[in-house]
Rosetta silent file (secondary structure, phi, psi, omega in degrees, C-alpha in Angstrom):
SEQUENCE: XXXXXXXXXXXXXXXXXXXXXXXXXXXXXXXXXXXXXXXXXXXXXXXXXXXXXXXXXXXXXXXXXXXXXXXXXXXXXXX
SCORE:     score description
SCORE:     0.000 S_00000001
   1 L     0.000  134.276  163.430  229.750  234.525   79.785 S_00000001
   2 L   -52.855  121.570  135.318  231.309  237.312   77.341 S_00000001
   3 L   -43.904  -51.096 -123.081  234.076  239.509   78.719 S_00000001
   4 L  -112.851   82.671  172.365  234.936  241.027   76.108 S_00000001
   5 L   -50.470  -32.273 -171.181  233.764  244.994   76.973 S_00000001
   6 L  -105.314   -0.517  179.798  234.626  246.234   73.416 S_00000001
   7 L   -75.530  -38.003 -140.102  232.538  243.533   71.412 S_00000001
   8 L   -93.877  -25.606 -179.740  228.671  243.797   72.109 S_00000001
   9 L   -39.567  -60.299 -165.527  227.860  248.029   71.945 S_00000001
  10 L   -88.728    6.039 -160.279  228.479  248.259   68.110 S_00000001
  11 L  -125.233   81.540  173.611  227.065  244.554   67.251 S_00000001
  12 L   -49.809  -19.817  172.812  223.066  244.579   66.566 S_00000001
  13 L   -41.249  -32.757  155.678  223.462  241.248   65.618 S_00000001
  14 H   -15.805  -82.623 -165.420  223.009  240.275   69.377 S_00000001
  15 H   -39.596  -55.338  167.577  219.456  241.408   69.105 S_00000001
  16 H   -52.433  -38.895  164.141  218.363  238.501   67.029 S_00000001
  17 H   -96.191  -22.472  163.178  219.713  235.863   68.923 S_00000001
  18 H   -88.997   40.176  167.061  218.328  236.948   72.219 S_00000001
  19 H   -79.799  -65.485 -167.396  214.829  237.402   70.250 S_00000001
  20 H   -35.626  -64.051 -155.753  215.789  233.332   69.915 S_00000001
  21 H   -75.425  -50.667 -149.812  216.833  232.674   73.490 S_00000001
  22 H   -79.652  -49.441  174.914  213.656  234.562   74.737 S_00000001
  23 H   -36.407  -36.064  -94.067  211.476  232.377   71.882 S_00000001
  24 H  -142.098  -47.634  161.199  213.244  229.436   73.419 S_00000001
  25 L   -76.650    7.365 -147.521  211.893  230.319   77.104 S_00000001
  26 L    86.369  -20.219  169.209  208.679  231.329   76.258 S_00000001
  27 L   -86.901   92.884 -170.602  208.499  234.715   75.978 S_00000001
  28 L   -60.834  -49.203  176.452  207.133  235.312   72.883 S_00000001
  29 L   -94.966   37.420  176.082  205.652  239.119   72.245 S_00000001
  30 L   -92.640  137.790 -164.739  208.710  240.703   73.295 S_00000001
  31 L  -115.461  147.168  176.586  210.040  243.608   71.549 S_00000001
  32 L  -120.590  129.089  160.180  213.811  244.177   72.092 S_00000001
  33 E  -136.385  122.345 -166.375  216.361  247.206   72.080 S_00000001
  34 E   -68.854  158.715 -174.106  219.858  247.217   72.543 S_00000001
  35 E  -141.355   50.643 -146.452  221.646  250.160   74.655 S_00000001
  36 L    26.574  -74.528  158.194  225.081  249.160   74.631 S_00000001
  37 L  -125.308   28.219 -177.852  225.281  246.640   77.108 S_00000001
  38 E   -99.084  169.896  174.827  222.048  247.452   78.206 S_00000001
  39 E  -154.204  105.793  177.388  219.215  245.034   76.476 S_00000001
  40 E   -70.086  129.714  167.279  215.800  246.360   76.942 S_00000001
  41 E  -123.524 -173.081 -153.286  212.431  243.730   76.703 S_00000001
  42 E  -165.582  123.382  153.454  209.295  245.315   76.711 S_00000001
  43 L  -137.165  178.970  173.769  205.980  242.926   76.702 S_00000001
  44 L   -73.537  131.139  172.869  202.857  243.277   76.621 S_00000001
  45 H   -32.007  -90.044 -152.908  201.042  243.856   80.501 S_00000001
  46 H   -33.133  -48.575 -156.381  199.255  240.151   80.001 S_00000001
  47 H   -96.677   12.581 -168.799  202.895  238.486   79.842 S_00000001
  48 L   -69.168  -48.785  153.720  204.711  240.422   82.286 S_00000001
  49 H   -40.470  -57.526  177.440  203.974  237.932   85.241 S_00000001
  50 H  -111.938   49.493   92.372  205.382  235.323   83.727 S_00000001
  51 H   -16.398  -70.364  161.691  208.165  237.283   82.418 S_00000001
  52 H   -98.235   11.826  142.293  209.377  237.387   85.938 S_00000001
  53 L   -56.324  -72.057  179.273  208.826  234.141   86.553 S_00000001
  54 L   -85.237   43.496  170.057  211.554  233.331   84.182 S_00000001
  55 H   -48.734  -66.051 -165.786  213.684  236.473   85.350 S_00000001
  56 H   -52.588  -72.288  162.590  216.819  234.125   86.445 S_00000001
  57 H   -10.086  -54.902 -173.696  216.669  232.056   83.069 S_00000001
  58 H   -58.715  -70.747 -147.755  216.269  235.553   80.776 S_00000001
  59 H   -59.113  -28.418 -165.985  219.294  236.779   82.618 S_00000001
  60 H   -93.807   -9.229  141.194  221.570  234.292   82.593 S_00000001
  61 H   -92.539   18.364  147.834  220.873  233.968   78.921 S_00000001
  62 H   -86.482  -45.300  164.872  221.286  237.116   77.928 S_00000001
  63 H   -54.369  -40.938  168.548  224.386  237.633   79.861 S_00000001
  64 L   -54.909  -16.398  171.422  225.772  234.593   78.314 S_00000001
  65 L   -88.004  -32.799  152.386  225.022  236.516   74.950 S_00000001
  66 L   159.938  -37.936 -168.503  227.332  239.149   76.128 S_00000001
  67 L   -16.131  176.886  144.591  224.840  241.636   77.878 S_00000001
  68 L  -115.779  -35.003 -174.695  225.597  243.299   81.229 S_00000001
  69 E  -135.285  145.232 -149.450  222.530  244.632   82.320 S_00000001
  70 E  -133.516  101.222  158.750  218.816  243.000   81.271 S_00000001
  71 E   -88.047  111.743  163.495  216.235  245.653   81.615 S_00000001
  72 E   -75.709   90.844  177.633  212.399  244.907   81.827 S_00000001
  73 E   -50.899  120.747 -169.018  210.582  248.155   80.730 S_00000001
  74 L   -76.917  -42.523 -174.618  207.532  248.573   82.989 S_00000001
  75 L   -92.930  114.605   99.016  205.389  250.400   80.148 S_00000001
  76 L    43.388  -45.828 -176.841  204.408  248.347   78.085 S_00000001
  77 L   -94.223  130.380 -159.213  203.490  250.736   74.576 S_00000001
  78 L   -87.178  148.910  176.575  206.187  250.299   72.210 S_00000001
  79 L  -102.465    0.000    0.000  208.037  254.169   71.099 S_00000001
């Protein structure tokens, strides 16, 4: 797991590899946006269910990407 509190805020780069990591698990139609060390997914309502099936998986690879906290956005319509 990242430590390192001043790395991940300023680095969008992130965002691509946990597009990868999610690809990697299955989630496929996920749209992603970083927050500082928040990391938002957003799917579509069909996939959501098994979204949180693989809640423990997502988390511990996103945290391993540096995140701290791995939000699932309940609505669904991208903003």
């Amino acid at each position: 797991m990242n430590n390192d509190t001043t790395s991940l805020p300023d680095k969008i780069e992130h965002l691509p590899l946990a597009r990868q990591k999610l690809k990697e698990l299955g989630v496929e139609n996920a749209s992603l946006s970083q927050h500082g060390f928040v990391l938002r997914i957003q799917v579509p309502a069909a996939d959501f269910d098994q979204t949180i099936e693989k809640r423990e998986a997502i988390v511990d690879q996103m945290k391993a990407i540096g995140y701290r906290f791995i939000a699932l956005d309940l609505d669904d319509q991208n903003d």
